[in-house]
N, C-alpha and C positions, 0 to 999 in steps of 0.2 A: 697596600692594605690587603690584607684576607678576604678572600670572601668577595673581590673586586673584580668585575669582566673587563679585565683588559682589551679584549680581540680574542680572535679565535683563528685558528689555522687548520687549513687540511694538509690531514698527512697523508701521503700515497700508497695506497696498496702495497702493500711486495711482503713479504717472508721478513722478517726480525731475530737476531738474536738477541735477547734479552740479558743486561750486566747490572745486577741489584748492589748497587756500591754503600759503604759506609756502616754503621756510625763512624763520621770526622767530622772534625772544625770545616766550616765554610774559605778559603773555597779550594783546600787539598780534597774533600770528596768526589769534586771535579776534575780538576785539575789532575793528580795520580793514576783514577782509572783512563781518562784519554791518553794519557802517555803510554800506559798498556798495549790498550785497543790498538794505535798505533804503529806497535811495533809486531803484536799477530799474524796470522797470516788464515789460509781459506782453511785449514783442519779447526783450528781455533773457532772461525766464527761458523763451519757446517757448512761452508759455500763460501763463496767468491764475494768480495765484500759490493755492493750493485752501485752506489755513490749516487745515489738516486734521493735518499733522504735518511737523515741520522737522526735522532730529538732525544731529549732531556727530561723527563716527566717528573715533577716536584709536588709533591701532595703535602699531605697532612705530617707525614715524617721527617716534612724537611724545616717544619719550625721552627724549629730551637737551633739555631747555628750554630751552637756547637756539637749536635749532636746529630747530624743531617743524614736522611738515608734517601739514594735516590736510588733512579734506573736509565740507563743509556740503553736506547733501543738501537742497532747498528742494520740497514739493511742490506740485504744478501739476496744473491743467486745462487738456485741450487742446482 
């Protein structure tokens, strides 16, 4: 449900590069930019990717499943 406090997470300090994906259907706006990111390298993301912590951020854009826009934040060493 919306508007529901599931838990909360801490995410770890470090440097991010930020990938604002979509509009797509649910769940190719995930699914195609990982397959991306993955295949990258350290010019792409401004540094060395740190594998220290990756996350997902779904707000208010990503209602409408079909019309979803998120952000994959990916963290790095610079």
């Amino acid at each position: 449900m919306i508007g529901t406090i599931l838990g909360s997470h801490i995410i770890p300090v470090q440097i991010y590069s930020k990938f604002t994906n979509g509009p797509d259907v649910m769940p190719n706006v995930v699914r195609e930019p990982w397959q991306k990111i993955w295949q990258m390298n350290s010019l792409d993301f401004g540094g060395n990717r740190n594998y220290l912590s990756d996350f997902e951020v779904y707000d208010e854009r990503a209602i409408d499943h079909q019309n979803v826009i998120l952000d994959i934040y990916i963290g790095v060493k610079i």
